[in-house]
Structures are given as structure tokens and as C-alpha cells.
C-alpha positions as CSV (number, residue, x, y, z in Angstrom):
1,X,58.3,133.8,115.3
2,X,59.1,134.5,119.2
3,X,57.3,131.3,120.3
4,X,60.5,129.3,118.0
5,X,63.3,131.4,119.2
6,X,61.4,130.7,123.0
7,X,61.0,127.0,122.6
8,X,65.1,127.2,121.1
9,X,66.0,128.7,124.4
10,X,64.3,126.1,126.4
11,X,65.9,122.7,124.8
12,X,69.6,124.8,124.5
13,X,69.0,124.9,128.5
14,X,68.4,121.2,128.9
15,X,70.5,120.0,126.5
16,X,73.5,117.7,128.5
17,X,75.5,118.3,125.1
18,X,75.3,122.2,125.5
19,X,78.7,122.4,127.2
20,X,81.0,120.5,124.6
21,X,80.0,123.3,122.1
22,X,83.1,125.3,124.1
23,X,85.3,122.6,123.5
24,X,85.3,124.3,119.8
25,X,86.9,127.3,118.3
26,X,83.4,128.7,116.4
27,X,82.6,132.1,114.9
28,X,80.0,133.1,117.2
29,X,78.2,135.3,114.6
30,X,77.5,132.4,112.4
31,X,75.7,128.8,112.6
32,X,78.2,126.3,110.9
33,X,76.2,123.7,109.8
34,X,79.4,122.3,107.4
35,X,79.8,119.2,109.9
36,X,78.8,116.8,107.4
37,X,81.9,118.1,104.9
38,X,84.3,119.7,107.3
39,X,84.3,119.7,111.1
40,X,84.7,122.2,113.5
41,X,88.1,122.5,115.2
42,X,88.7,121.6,118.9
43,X,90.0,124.4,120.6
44,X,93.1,122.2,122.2
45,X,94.1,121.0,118.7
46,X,97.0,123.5,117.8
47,X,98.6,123.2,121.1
48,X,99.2,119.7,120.5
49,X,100.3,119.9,117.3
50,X,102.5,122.5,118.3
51,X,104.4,120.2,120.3
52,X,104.1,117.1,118.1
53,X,105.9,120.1,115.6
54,X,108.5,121.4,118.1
55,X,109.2,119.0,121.1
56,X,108.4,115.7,118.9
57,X,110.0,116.5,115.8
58,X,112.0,119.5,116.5
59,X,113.6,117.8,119.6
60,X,113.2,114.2,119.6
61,X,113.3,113.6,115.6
62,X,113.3,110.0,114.6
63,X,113.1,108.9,117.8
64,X,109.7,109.9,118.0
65,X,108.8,106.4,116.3
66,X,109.4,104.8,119.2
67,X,109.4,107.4,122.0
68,X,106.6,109.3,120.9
69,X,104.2,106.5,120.0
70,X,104.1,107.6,116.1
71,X,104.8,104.3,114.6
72,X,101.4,102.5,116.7
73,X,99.4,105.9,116.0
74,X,97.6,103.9,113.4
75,X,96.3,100.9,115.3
76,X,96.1,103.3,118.5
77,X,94.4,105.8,117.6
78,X,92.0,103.1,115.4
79,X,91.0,101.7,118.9
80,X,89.7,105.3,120.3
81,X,87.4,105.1,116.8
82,X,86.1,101.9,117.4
83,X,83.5,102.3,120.5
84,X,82.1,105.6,118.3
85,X,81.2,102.7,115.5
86,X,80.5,99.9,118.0
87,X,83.4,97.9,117.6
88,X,85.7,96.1,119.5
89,X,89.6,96.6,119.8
90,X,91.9,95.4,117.3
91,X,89.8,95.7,114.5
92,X,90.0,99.4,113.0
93,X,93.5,101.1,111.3
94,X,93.7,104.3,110.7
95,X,95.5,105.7,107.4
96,X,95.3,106.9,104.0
97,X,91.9,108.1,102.7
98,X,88.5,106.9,102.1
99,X,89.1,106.0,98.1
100,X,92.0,103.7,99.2
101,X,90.5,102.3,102.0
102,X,87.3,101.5,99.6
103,X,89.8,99.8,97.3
104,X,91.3,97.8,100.2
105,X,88.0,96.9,101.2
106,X,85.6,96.2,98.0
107,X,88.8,93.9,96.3
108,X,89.5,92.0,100.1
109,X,85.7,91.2,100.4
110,X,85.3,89.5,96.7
111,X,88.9,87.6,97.5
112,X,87.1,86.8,101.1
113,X,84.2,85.7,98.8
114,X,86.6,83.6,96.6
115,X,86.9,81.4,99.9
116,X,89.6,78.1,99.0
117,X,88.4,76.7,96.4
118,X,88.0,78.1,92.6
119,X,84.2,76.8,92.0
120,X,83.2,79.9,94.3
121,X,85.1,82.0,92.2
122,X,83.0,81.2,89.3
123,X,79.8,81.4,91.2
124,X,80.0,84.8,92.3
125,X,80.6,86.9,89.8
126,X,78.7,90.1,91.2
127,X,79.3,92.9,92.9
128,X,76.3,94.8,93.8
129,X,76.8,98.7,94.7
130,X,74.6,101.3,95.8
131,X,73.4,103.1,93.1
132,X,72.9,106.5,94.5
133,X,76.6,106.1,96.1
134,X,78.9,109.3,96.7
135,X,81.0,109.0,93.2
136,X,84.5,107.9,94.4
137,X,83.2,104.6,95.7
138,X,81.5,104.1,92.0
139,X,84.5,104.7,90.4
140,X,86.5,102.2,93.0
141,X,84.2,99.7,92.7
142,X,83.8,100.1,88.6
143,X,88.1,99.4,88.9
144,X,87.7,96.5,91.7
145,X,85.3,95.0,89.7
146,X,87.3,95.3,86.5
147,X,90.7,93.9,88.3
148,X,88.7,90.7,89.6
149,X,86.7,90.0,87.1
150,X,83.1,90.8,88.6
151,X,80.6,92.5,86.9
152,X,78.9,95.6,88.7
153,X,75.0,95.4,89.7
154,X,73.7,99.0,90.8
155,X,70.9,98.5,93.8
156,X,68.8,100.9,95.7
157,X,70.0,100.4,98.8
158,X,66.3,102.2,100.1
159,X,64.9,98.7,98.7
160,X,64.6,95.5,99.5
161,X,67.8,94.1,98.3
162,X,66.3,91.5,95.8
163,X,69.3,91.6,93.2
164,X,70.7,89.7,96.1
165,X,71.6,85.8,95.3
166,X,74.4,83.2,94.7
167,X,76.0,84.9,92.3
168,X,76.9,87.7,94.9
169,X,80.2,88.1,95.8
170,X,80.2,91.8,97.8
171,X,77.9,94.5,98.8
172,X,79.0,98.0,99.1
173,X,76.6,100.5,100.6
174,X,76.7,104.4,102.2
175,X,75.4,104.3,105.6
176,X,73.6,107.3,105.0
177,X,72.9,109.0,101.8
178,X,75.6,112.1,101.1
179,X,72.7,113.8,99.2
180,X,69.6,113.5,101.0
181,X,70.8,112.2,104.4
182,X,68.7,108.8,104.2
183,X,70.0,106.2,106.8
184,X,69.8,102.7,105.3
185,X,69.5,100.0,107.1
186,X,72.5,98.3,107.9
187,X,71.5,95.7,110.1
188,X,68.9,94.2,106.9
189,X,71.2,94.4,104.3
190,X,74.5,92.7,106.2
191,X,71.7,90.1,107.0
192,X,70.4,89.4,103.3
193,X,74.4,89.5,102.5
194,X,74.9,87.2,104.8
195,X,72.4,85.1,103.7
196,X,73.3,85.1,100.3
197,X,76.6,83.9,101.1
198,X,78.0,87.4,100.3
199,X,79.9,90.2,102.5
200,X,78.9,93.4,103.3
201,X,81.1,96.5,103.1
202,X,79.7,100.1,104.4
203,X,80.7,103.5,103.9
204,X,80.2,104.9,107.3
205,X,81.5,108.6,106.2
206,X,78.2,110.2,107.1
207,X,77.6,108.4,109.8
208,X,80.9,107.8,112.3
209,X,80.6,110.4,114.9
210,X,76.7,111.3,113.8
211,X,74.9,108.2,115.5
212,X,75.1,104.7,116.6
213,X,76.6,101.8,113.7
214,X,76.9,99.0,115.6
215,X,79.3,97.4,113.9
216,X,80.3,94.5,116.0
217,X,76.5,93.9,117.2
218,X,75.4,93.3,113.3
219,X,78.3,91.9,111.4
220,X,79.4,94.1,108.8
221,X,82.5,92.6,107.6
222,X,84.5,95.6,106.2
223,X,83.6,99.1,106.8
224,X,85.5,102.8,105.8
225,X,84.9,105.8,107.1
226,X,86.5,109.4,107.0
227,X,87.5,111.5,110.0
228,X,87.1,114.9,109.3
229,X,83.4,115.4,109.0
230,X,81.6,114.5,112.3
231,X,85.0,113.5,114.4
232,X,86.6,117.0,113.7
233,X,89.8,115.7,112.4
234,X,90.6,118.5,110.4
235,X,90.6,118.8,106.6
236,X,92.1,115.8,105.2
237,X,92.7,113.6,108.0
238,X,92.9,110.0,107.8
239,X,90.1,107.6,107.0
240,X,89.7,104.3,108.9
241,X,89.2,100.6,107.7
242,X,87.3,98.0,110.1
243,X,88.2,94.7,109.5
244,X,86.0,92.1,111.3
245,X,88.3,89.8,113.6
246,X,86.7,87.1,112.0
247,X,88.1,88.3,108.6
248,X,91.7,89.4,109.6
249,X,93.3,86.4,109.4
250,X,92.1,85.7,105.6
251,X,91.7,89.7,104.7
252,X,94.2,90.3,101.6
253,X,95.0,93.8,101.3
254,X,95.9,94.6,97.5
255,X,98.4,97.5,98.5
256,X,100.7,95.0,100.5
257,X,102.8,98.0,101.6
258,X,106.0,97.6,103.7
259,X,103.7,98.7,107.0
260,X,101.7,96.1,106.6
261,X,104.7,93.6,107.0
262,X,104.8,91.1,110.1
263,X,108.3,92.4,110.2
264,X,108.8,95.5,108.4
265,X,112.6,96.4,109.1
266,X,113.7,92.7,108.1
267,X,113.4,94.4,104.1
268,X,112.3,91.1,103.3
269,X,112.0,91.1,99.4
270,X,109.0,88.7,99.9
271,X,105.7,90.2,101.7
272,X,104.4,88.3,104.6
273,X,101.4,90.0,106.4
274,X,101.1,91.3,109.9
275,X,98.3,89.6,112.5
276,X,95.4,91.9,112.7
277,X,93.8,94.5,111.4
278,X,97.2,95.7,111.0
279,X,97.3,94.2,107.7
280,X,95.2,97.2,106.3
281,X,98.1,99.5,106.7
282,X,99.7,100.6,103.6
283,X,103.2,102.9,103.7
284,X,104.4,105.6,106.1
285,X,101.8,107.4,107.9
286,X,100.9,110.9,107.5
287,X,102.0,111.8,111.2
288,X,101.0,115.3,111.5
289,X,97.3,114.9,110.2
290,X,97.4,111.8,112.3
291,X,98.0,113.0,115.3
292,X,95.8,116.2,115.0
293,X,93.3,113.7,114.9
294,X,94.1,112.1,118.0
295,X,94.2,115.3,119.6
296,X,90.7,115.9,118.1
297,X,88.9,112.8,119.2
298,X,89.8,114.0,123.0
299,X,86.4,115.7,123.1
300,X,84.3,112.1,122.4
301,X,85.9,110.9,126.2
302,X,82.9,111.6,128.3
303,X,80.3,111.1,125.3
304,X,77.5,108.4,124.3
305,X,76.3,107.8,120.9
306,X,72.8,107.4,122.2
307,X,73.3,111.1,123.4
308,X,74.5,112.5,120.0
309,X,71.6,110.2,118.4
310,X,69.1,111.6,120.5
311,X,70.1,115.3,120.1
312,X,70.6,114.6,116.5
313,X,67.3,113.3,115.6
314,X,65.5,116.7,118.0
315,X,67.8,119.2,115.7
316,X,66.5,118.0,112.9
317,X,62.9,117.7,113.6
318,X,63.2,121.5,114.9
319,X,64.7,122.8,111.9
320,X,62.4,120.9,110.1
321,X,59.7,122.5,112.0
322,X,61.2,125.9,111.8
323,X,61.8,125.6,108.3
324,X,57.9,125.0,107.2
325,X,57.5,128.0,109.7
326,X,59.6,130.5,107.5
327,X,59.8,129.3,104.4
328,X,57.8,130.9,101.8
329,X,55.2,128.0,100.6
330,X,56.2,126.2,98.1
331,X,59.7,127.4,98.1
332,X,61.5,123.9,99.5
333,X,60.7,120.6,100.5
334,X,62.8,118.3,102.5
335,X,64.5,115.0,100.4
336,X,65.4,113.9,104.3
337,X,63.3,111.0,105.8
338,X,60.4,112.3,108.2
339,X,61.1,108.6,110.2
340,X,63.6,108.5,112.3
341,X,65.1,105.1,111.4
342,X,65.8,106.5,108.0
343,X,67.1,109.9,108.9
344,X,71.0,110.9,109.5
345,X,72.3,114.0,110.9
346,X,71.1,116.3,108.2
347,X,68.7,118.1,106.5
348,X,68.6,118.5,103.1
349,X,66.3,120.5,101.1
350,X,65.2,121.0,97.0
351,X,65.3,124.3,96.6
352,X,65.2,125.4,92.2
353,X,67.3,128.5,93.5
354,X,69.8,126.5,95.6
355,X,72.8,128.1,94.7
356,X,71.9,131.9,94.9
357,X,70.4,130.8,98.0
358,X,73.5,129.0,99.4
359,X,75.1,132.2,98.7
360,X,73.4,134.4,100.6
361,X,73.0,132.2,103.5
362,X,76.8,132.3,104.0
363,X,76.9,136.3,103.5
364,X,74.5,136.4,106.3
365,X,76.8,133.9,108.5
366,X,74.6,130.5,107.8
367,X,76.8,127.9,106.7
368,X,75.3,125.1,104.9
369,X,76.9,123.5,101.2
370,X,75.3,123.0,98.1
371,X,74.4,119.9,96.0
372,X,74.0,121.2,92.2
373,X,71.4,121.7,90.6
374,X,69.0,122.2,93.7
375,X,70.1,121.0,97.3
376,X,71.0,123.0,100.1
377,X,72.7,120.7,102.8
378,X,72.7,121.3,106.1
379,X,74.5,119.3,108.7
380,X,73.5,119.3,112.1
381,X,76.9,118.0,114.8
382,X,75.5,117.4,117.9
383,X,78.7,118.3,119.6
384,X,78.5,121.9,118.9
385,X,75.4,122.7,116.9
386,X,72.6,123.9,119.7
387,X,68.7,124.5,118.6
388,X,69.3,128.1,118.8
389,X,71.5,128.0,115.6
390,X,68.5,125.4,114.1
391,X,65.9,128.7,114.7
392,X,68.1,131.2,113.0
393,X,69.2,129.0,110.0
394,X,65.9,128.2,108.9
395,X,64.5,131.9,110.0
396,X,67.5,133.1,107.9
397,X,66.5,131.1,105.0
398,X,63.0,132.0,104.8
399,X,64.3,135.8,104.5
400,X,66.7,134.8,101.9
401,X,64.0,132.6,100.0
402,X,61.9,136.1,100.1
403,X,64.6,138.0,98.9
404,X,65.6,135.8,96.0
405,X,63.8,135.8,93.0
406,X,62.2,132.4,92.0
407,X,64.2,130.1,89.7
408,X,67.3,132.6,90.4
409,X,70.7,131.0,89.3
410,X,74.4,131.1,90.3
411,X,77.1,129.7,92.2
412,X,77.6,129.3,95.7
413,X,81.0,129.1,97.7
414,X,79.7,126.8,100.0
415,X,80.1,123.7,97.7
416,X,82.1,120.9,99.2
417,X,85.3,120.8,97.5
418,X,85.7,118.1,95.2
419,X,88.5,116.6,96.9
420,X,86.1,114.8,99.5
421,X,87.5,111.9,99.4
């Protein structure tokens, strides 16, 4: 429809974003709307690398620790996360990956919970856990649970959080849904924690780099979060753990590892922990993916959340919009919030034919991923994705959906890899 791909023109034009998209290396004859599994790479990304590889390493070598800023990378490059999730300095590490830091985090909130004195202990026996949770942090919380002695309480974190009460210890929740983008609200449920006498810990994976968390302004006490989906890190890059400064003096890490030491080249045979959030480190870090990811969040320097937020929530509602334009009726429907409090930054659709679908959106340079049995993802980064690449996904999808038989079958490459976290 002309009047779409006219209107698309018109926003690209006054979008303040627009420019960043050429801060990324992008196939030009294809939409990547991957953000939400893999991000795009910054163009100035390999350069650096290249001279973390030859002039760092190659030339420097160990001295590198000190010189080159390697052995602070994690606490550094923590405090250049923090403003992206509203929080203040001091309070984020970055290092190993999501499923550890969700470990760190579920077991450090129930012994947080413990508090001094054992009657607490008894009391709060629960941990509750978002019931529609990506997998890994189910099967972390099934193995905290089982090492402290809690028992697990699945909730629906779209709900009123009712199985809330004294016998809470910790609540672990997904900022926004991995399957059908739904933004909970973290601001209520850190407040019914809290006034349960419970923590809060959020999975922010879908949501660091996509909009505003506030992390700081409504108390979450511990809070993980990859870096390769909407910060661009690169495939594998480390996740980050927020510890509360309020916490960090009592948070007890259960992987004391030797970085996490208050003096880790005494090789003390007994484990005293560092000041800070510090204390979340585990062993060496992974310098090389670490420091592509520094070089990566470069591009967030001149940037406001409210900005990505705003242009988020307008590349949704057009491809939403262009979607219902295209589609065949009766072909998809949207699992994705219509409100905008309870939307993330992507689109996902039911679609019975989802995987021959997925796989001939990719042949025709649409890059989305499938959820099996029946959702096609999309996931919309502000950063680079423009509302011209909206118009000719979802006009691209309605010729596929006309082209594919319905109830088709088959696999699609675009799947996210199982190694997400």
C-alpha cells in the first residue's frame, strides 16, 4: 500500500535516531529484526579488538592487567551499563553469563532474606518464580531452591501477585516476556515484595538497551541481564549483575571465586569478600568478549532511553498497523500487548504456519526468529531498525502468508540457538 511505504518515509525523516543506524555494519538488502536474540554489530568494533588482539596482547601481554585497564574492565565497563538500566555507579559487574548470574542472584536474595537470625529462615520458605519464565532461570531457580531448602511457587507475573505473603523469601521475574514481548510491571511487583518482607530479583534480558528500568528509582534489589541482544555486545558476551548498594555489604555470592577476594593476590586459603558490587565477580574474565563489549556500548554516548522508548513503542504500533494491512485475515494475531505499559520492543505473532513462514521470510532478507510451535518474533532495536524496514517486513509477510499453504509445517533457520543463555 503506497500510502504505508509514504507514511514510512515521513517518520524515517524525523526520526532523531535515524543517524545511529550507520554506526552499524547491516546488510542493506535485508531488515534484521534479530535484536531481541543477537544484536547488530557496531561498525568500530573489530578495530578495537584488533588492537586489544595485537598491541594489548601481542605487545603489552600481561601487563595489560594493569596498563591496559583489563583487570577493572568488569566494574568499569558495569558503570557505562548502569545509566541504560537507571542505576547508579558501583552497583553493576560485568561477567560470566546470565544462568550464573541468576544463580548468584536467586541463592544471595533467599540468604538476604535469611536476615541474622534463624526464625526468618523458617518463615520463608518460598520462592515464587515467574511461571511463563525463559527456561534457564526455571531450571536455576528449581536448583537454588533445592540447595536452600525453599520450595518453588510458579506466579503469573501478568497478575496481581497474590501468592505473595510471609512465607516469601524471593521473587524472580522477566522484565518482559521472551515469548510474547509483555512488559510487567516492575515497579508493582518490587513494591508487593517489598511489602511482604521479600526481595525482588529481575531478569532484564529483554529489556536492557530496549527501554527505561529504573532500577535505582523502584528498588529492585538484584537484577541480571545479558548484553548481546539490545546492547550489541556480540554473540556471547557478558551478562551483568546489579546489586543494590543497600545489599552489597550483606550480598553472599555462592561462587566465592578468587576475583571476588578483597585481596586476590594475597592466595589467602580463606575467602574474605571484596566491598561492593565487586563481590559478584567470580574467576578470570573473559577479556576479549569483554572488551568488544566496551567497544560496543560506545554508540549509547549521546543516547536517552526515553528516545529509544519512544521510537520503540511507534515501531511497533506501525508494524502492527502494517501487519493487519497485509496480512491475509485471519492468518495471525498479535500475543504482544496493544497498551503501551505492557509492551517491550517486539512483536510477536501466532501464526499455525510459523516455521515455513519464518523460512521464507529470511530467503526474502526478513529476519525475524521463531518460537515453536507457532510464533514468529520480531524484534524491533531502535538504534538501527527505521519504520521503513517495519513497512517491508510486515508487507513481506503478507506475501509469504499468501504464498504458504494454511497449516504448512517445517523448520526454520531463524530459531534462536539454544545456547541463549
Amino acid at each position: 500500500m503506497p500510502d504505508l511505504v509514504a507514511r514510512a518515509a515521513v517518520l524515517d525523516a524525523a526520526d532523531g535516531l535515524a543517524p545511529l543506524r550507520g554506526l552499524f555494519a547491516l546488510n542493506e538488502g535485508s531488515v534484521y529484526l534479530d535484536g531481541n536474540s543477537l544484536g547488530a554489530l557496531p561498525r568500530h568494533v573489530p578495530e578495537r579488538i584488533r588492537d586489544v588482539m595485537t598491541r594489548q596482547w601481542g605487545e603489552l601481554g600481561i601487563r595489560s592487567w594493569t596498563e591496559g585497564g583489563w583487570w577493572t574492565a568488569p566494574e568499569r565497563i558495569g558503570d557505562r551499563i548502569a545509566p541504560l538500566v537507571g542505576a547508579g555507579p558501583g552497583q553493576i559487574v560485568v561477567g560470566d553469563s546470565t544462568s550464573v548470574n541468576v544463580f548468584k542472584a536467586v541463592v544471595a536474595a533467599v540468604r538476604l532474606a535469611d536476615g541474622d537470625g534463624g526464625q526468618e529462615r523458617t518463615e520463608r520458605t518460598e520462592l515464587l518464580v515467574d511461571a511463563t519464565t525463559f527456561p534457564t532461570d526455571g531450571y536455576i531457580a528449581r536448583s537454588a531452591a533445592r540447595m536452600t531448602g525453599r520450595r518453588i511457587v510458579p506466579f503469573d507475573p501478568a497478575e496481581p501477585p497474590g501468592a505473595l505473603g510471609p512465607r516469601t523469601a524471593a521473587v524472580l521475574v522477566n522484565h518482559v516476556d521472551f515469548r510474547t514481548g509483555r512488559l510487567h510491571d516492575l515497579p508493582g511487583i518490587t513494591a508487593a515484595a517489598h511489602a511482604a518482607g521479600a526481595l525482588a530479583v529481575w531478569d532484564l534480558c529483554h529489556s536492557a538497551g530496549a527501554l527505561p528500568v529504573g532500577l535505582d528509582e523502584h528498588g529492585v534489589d538484584l537484577a541480571v541481564g545479558c548484553t548481546y541482544k539490545y546492547l550489541n555486545g556480540g554473540p556471547g558476551s557478558p551478562a551483568f549483575l546489579y546489586v543494590a548498594e543497600r545489599h552489597q555489604a550483606r550480598f553472599d555470592s555462592p561462587l566465592p571465586g578468587w576475583n571476588a577476594h578483597a585481596d586476590p593476590f594475597a592466595m589467602a586459603p580463606g575467602f574474605v569478600a571484596a566491598d561492593g558490587a565487586v563481590r559478584g565477580r567470580v574467576g578470570t574474565p573473559d577479556i576479549l568478549s569483554m572488551l568488544a563489549l566496551d567497544a560496543a556500548l560506545d554508540v549509547w554516548e549521546s543516547v536517552r532511553m526515553a528516545d529509544i522508548r519512544a521510537k520503540s513503542l511507534a515501531l511497533t504500533d506501525f508494524f502492527l498497523e502494517c501487519v493487519t494491512a497485509y496480512a491475509p485475515p485471519g492468518r495471525v494475531s498479535s500475543l504482544t500487548p496493544a497498551a503501551h505499559a505492557e509492551r517491550g520492543s517486539q512483536v510477536a505473532l501466532r501464526c499455525p504456519e510459523a516455521p515455513a513462514v519464518m523460512e521464507a521470510l529470511i530467503a526474502r532478507g526478513v529476519v525475524g526468529d521463531l518460537r515453536r510451535p507457532d510464533l514468529l518474533r520480531f524484534g524491533f532495536t531502535p538504534l538501527y531498525v527505521g519504520f521503513a524496514d517495519a513497512e517491508r517486513a510486515a508487507r513481506v509477510l503478507g506475501e509469504v502468508l499468501a504464498g504458504v499453504p494454511a497449516e504448512a509445517s517445517g523448520e526454520a533457520s531463524g530459531e534462536e540457538p539454544p545456547g541463549d543463555r
